[in-house]
KOLGU-4560 file (N, C-alpha, C; in nm, 3 decimals, padded with zeros to 5 digits):
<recs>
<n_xx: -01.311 n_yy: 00.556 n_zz: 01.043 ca_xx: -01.304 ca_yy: 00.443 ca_zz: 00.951 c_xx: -01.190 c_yy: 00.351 c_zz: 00.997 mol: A seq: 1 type: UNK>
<n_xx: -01.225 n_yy: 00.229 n_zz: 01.011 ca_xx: -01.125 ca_yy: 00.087 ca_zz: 01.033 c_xx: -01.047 c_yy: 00.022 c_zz: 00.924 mol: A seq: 2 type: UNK>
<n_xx: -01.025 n_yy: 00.000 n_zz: 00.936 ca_xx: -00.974 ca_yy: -00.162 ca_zz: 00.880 c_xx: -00.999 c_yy: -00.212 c_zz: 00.795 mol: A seq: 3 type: UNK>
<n_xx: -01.112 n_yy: -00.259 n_zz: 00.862 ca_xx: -01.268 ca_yy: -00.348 ca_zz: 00.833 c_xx: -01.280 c_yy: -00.256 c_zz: 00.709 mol: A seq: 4 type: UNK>
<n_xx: -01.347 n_yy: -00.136 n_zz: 00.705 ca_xx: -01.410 ca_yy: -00.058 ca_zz: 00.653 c_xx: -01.351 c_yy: -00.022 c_zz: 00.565 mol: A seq: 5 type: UNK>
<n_xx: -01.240 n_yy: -00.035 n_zz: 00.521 ca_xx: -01.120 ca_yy: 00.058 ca_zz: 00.393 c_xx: -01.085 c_yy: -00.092 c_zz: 00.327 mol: A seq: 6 type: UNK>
<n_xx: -01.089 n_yy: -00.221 n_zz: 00.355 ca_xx: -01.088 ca_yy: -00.318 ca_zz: 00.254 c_xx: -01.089 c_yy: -00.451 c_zz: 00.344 mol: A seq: 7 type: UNK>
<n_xx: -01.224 n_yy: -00.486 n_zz: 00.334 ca_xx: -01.298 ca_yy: -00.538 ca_zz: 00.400 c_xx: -01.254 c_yy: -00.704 c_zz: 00.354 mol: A seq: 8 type: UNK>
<n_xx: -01.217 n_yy: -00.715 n_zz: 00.210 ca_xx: -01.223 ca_yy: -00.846 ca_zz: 00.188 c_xx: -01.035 c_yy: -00.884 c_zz: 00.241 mol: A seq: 9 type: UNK>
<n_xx: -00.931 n_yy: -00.777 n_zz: 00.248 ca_xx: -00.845 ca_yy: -00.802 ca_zz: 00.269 c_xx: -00.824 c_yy: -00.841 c_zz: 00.439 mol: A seq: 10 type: UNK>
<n_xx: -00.903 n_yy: -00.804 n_zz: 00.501 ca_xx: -00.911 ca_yy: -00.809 ca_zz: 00.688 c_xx: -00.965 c_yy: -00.944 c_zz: 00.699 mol: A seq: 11 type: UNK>
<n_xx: -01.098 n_yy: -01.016 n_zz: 00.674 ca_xx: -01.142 ca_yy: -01.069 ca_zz: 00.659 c_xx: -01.019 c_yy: -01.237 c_zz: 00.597 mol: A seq: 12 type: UNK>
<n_xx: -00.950 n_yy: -01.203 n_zz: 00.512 ca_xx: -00.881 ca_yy: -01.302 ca_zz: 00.553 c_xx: -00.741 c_yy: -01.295 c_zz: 00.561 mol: A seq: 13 type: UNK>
<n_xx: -00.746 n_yy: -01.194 n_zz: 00.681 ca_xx: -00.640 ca_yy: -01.211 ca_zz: 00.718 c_xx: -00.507 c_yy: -01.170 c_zz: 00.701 mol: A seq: 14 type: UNK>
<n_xx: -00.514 n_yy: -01.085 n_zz: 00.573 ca_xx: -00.372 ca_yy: -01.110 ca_zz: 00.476 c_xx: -00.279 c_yy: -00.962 c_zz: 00.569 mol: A seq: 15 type: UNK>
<n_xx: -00.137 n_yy: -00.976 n_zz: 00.545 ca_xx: -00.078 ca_yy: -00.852 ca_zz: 00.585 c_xx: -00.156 c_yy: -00.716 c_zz: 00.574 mol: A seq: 16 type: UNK>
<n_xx: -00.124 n_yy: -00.596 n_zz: 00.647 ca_xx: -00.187 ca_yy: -00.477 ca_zz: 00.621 c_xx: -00.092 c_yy: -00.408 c_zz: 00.655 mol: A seq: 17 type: UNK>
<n_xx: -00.159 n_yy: -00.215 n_zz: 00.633 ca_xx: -00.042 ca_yy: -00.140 ca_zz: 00.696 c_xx: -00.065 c_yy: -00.114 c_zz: 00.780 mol: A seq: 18 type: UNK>
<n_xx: 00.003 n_yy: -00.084 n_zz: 00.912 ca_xx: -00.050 ca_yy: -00.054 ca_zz: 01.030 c_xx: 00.038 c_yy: 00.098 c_zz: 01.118 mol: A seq: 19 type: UNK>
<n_xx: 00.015 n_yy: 00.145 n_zz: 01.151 ca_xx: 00.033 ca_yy: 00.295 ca_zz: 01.238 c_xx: 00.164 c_yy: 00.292 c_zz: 01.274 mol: A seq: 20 type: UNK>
<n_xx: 00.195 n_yy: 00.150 n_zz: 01.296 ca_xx: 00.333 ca_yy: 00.136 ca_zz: 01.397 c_xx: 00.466 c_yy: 00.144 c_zz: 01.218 mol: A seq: 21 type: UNK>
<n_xx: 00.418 n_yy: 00.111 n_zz: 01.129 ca_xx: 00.558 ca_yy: 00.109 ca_zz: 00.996 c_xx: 00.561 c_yy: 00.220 c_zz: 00.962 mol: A seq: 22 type: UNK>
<n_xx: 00.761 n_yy: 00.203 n_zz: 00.943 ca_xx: 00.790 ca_yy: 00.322 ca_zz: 00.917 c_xx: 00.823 c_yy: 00.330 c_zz: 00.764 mol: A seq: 23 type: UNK>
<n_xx: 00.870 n_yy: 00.373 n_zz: 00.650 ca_xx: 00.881 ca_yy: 00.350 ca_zz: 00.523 c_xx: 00.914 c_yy: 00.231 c_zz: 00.477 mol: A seq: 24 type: UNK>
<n_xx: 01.031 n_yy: 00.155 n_zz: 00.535 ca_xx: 01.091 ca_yy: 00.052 ca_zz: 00.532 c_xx: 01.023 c_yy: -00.074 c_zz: 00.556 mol: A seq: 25 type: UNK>
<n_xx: 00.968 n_yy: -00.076 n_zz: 00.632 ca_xx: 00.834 ca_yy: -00.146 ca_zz: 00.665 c_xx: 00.733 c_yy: -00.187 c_zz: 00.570 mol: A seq: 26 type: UNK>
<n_xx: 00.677 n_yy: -00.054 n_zz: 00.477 ca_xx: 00.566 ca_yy: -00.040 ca_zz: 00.432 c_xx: 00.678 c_yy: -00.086 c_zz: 00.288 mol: A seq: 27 type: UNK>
<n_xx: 00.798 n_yy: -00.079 n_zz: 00.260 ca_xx: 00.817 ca_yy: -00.123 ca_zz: 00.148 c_xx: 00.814 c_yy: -00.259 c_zz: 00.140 mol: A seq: 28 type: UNK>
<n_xx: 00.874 n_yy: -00.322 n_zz: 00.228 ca_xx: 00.865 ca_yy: -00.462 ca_zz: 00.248 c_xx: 00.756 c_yy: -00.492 c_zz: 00.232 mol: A seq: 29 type: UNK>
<n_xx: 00.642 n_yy: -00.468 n_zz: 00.284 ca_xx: 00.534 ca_yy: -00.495 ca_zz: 00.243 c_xx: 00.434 c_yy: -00.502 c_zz: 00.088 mol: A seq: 30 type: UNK>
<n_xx: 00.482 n_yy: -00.378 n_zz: 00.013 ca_xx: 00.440 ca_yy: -00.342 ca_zz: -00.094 c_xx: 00.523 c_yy: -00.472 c_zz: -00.171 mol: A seq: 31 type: UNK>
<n_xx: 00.615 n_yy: -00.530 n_zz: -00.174 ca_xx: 00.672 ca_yy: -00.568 ca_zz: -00.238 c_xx: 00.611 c_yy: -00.723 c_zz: -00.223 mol: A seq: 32 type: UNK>
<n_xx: 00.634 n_yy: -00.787 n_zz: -00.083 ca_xx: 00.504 ca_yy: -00.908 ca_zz: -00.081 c_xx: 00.398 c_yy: -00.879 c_zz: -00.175 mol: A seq: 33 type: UNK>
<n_xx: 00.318 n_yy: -00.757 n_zz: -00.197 ca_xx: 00.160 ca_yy: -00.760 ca_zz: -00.267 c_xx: 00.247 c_yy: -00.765 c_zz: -00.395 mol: A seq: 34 type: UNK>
<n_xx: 00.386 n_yy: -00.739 n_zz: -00.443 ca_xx: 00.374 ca_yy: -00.684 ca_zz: -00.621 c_xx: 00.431 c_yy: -00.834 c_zz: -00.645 mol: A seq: 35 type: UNK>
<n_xx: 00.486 n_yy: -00.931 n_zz: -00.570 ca_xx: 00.531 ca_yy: -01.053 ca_zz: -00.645 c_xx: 00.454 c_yy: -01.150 c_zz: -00.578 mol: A seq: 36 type: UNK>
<n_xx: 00.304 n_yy: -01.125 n_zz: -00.477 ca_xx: 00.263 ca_yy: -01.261 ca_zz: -00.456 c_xx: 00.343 c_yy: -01.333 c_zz: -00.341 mol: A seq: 37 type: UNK>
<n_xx: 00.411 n_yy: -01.281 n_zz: -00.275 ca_xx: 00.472 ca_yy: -01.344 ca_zz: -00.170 c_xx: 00.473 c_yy: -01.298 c_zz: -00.003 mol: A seq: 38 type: UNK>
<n_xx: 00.513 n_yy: -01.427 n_zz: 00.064 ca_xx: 00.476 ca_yy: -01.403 ca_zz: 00.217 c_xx: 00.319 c_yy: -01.368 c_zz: 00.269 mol: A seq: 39 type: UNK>
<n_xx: 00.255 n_yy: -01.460 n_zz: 00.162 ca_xx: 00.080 ca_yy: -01.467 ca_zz: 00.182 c_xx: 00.016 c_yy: -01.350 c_zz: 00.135 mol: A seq: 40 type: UNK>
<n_xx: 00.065 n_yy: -01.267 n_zz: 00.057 ca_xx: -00.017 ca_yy: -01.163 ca_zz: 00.036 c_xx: -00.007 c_yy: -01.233 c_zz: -00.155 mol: A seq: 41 type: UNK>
<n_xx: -00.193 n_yy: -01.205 n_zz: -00.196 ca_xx: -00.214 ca_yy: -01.200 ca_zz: -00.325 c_xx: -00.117 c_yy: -01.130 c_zz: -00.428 mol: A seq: 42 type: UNK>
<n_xx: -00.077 n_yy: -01.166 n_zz: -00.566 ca_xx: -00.031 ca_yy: -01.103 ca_zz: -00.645 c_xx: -00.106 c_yy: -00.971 c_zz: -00.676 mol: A seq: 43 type: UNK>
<n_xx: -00.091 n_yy: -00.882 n_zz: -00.624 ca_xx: -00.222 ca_yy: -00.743 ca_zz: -00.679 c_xx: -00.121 c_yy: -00.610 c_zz: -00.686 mol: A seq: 44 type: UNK>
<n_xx: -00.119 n_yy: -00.539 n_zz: -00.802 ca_xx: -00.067 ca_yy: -00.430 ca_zz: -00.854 c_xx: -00.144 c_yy: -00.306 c_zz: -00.764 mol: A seq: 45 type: UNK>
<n_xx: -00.265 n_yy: -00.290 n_zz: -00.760 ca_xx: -00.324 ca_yy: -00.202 ca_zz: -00.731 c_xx: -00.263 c_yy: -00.178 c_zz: -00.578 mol: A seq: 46 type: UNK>
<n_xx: -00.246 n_yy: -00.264 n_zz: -00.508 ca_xx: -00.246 ca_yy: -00.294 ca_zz: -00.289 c_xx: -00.100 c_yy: -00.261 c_zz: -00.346 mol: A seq: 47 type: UNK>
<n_xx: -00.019 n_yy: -00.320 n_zz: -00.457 ca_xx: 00.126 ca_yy: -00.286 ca_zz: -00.388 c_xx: 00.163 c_yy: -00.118 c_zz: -00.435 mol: A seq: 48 type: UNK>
<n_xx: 00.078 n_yy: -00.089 n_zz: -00.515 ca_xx: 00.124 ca_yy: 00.070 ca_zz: -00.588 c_xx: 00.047 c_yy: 00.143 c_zz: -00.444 mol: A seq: 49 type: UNK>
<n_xx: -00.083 n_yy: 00.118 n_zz: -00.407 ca_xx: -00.097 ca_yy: 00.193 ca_zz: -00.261 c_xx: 00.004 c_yy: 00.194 c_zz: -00.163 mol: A seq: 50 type: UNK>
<n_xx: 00.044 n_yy: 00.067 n_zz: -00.152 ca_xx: 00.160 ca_yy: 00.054 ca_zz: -00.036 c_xx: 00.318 c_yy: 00.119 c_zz: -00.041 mol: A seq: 51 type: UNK>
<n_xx: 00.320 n_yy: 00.093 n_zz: -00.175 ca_xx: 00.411 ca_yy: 00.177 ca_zz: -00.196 c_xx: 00.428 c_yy: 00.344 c_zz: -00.183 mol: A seq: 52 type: UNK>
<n_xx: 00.281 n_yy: 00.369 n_zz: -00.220 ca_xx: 00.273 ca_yy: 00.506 ca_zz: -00.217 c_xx: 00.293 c_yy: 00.564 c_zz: -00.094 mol: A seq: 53 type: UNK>
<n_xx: 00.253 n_yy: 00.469 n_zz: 00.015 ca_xx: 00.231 ca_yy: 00.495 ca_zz: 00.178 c_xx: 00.388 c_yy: 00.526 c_zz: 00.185 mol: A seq: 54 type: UNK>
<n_xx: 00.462 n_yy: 00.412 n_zz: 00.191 ca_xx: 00.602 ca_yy: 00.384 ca_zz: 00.228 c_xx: 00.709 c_yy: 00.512 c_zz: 00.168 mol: A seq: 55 type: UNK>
<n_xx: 00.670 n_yy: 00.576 n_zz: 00.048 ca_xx: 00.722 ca_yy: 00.636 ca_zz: -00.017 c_xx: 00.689 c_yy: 00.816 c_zz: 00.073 mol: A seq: 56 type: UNK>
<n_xx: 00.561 n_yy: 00.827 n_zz: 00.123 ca_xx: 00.499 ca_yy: 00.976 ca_zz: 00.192 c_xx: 00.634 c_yy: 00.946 c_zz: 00.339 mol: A seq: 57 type: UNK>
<n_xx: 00.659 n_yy: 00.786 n_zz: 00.327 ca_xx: 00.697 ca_yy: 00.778 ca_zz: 00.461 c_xx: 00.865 c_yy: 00.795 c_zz: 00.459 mol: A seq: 58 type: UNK>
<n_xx: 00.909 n_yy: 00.843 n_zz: 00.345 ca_xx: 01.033 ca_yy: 00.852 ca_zz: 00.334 c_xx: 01.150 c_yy: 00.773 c_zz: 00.241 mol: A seq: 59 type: UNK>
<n_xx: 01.069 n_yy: 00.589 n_zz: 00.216 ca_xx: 01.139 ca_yy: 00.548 ca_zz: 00.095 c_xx: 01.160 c_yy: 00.555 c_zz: 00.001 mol: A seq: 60 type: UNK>
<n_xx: 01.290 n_yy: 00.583 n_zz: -00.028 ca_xx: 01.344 ca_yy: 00.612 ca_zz: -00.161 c_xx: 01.317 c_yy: 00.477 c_zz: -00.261 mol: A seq: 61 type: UNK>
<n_xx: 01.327 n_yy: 00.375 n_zz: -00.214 ca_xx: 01.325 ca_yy: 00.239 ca_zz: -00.280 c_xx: 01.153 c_yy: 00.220 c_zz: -00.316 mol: A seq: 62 type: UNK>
<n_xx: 01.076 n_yy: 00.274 n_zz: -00.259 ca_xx: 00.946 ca_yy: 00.266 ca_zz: -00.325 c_xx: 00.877 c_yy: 00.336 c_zz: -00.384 mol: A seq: 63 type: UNK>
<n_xx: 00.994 n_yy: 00.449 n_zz: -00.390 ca_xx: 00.980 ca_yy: 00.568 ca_zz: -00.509 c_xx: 01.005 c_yy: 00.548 c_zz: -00.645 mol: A seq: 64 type: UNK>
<n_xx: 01.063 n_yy: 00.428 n_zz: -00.657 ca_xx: 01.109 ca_yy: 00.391 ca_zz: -00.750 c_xx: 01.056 c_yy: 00.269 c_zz: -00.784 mol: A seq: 65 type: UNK>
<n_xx: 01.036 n_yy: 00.182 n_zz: -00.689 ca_xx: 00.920 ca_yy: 00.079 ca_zz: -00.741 c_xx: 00.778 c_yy: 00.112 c_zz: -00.786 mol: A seq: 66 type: UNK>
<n_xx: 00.713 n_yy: 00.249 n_zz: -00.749 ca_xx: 00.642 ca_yy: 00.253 ca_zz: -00.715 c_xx: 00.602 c_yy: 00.304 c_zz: -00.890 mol: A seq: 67 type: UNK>
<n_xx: 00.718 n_yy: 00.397 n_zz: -00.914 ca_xx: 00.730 ca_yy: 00.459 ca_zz: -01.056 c_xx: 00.693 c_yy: 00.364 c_zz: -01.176 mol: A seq: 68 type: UNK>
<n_xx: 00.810 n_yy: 00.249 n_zz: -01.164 ca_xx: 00.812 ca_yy: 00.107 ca_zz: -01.220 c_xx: 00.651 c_yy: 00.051 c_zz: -01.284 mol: A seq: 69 type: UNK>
<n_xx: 00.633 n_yy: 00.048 n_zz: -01.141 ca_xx: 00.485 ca_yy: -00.003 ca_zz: -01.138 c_xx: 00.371 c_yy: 00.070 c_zz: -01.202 mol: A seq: 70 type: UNK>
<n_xx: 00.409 n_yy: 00.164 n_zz: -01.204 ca_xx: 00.245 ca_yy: 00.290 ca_zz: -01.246 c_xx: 00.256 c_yy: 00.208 c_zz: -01.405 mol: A seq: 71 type: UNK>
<n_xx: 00.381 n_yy: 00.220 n_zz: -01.473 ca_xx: 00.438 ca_yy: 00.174 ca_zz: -01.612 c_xx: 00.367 c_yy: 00.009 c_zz: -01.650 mol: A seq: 72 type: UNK>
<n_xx: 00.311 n_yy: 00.022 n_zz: -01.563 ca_xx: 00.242 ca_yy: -00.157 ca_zz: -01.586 c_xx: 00.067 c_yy: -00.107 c_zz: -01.594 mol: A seq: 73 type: UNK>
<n_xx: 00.040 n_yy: 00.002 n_zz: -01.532 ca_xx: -00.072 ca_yy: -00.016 ca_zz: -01.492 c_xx: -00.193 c_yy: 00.072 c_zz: -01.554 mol: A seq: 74 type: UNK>
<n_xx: -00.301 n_yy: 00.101 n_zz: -01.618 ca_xx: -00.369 ca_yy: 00.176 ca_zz: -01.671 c_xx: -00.448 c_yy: 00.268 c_zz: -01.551 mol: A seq: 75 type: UNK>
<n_xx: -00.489 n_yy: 00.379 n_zz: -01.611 ca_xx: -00.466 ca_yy: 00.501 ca_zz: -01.566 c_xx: -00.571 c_yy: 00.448 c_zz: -01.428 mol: A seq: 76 type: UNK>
<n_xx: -00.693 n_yy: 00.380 n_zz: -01.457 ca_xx: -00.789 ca_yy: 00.365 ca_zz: -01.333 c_xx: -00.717 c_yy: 00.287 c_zz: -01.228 mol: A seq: 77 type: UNK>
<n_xx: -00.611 n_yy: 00.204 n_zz: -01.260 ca_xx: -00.561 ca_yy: 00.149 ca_zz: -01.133 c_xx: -00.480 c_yy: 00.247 c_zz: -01.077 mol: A seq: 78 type: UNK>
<n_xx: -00.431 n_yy: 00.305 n_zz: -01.120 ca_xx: -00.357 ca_yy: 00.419 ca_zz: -01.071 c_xx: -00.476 c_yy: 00.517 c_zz: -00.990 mol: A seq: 79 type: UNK>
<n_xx: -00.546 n_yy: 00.543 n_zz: -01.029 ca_xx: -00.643 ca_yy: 00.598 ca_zz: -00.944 c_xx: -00.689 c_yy: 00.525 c_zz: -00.849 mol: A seq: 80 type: UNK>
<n_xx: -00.711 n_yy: 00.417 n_zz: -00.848 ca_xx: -00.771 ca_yy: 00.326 ca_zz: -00.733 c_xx: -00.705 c_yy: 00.308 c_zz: -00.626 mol: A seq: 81 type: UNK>
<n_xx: -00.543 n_yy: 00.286 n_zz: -00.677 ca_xx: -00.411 ca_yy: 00.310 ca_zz: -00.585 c_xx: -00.436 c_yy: 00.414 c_zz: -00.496 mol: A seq: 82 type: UNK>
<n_xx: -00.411 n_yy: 00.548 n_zz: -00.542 ca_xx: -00.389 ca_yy: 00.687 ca_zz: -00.531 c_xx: -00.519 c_yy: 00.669 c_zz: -00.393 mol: A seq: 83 type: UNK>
<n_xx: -00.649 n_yy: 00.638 n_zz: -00.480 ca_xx: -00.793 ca_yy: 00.644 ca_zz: -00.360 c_xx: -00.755 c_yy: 00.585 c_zz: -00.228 mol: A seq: 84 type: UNK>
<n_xx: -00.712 n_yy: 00.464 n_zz: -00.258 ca_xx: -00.692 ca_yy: 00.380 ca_zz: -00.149 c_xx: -00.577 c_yy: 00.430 c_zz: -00.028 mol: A seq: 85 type: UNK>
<n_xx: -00.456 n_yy: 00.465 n_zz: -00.094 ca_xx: -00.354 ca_yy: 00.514 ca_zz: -00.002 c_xx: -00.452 c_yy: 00.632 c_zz: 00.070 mol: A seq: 86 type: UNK>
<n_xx: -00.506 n_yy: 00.748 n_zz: -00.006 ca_xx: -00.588 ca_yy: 00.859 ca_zz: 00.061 c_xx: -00.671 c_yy: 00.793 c_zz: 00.213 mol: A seq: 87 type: UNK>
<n_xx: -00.735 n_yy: 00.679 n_zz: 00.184 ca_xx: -00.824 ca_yy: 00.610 ca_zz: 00.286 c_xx: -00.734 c_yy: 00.577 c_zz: 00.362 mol: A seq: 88 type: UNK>
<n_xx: -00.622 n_yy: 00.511 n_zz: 00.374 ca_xx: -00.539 ca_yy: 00.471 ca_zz: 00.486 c_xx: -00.482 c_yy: 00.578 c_zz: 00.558 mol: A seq: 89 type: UNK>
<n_xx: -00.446 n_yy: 00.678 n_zz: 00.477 ca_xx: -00.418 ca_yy: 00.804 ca_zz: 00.558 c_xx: -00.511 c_yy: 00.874 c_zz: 00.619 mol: A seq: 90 type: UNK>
<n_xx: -00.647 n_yy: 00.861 n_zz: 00.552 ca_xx: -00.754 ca_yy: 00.997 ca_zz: 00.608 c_xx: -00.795 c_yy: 00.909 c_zz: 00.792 mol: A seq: 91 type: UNK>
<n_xx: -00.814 n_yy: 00.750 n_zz: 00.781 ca_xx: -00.826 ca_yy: 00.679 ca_zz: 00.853 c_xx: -00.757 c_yy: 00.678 c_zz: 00.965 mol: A seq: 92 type: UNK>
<n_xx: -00.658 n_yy: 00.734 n_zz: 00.915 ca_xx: -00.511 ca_yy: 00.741 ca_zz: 01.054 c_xx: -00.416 c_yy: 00.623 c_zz: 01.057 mol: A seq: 93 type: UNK>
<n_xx: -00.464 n_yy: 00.498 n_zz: 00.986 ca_xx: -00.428 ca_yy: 00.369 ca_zz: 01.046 c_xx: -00.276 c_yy: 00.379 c_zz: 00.984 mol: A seq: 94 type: UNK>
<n_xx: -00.279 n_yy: 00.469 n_zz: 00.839 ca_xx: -00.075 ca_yy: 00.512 ca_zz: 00.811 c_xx: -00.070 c_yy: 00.726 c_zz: 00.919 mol: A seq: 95 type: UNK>
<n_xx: -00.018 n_yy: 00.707 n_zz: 00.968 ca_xx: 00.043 ca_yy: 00.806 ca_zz: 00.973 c_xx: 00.159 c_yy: 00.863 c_zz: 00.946 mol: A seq: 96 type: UNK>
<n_xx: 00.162 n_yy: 00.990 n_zz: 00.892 ca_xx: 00.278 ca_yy: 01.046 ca_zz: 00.824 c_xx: 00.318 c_yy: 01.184 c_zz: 00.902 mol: A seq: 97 type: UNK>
<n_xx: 00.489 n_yy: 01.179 n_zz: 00.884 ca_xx: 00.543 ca_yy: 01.207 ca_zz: 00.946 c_xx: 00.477 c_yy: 01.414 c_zz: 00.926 mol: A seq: 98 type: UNK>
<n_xx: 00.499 n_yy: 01.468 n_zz: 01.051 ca_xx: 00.434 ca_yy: 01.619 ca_zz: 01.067 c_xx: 00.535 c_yy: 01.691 c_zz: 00.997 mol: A seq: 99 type: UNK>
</recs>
């Protein structure tokens, strides 16, 4: 599974993603573009609680805590959708986590 294939409308135009090469720090910076709408990525709770979740397997403490923050905003299915989605980036390979 690609890219393409794990969120198709986000590749398609273009917007930031996570990619193999970020390390927690990385992936927080990122999560944090999706949770306020900034540096071209959509305002979306769901992409930044995944991203966070990534960044957080990856060692950040700071998106352990955003990430907490955030669940507190969000009803239980986005939280699941989160949870699904991080699973796909990992099962995909495209986050890898540390052995």
């Amino acid at each position: 599974m690609n890219a393409q294939e794990i969120a198709p409308n986000l590749v398609e135009e273009a917007l930031p993603l996570p990619t193999v090469d970020m390390n927690g720090d990385d992936l927080f910076r990122l999560g944090m573009m999706y949770s306020t709408g900034q540096g071209g990525c959509p305002m979306d709770r769901v992409s930044a609680h995944m991203i966070f979740n990534l960044a957080a397997l990856k060692g950040s403490m700071e998106a352990r805590v955003y990430r907490r923050e955030m669940s507190q905003e969000m009803d239980r299915e986005e939280i699941a959708e989160a949870q699904k989605a991080a699973r796909h980036w990992i099962d995909a390979g495209v986050v890898r986590l540390a052995a």
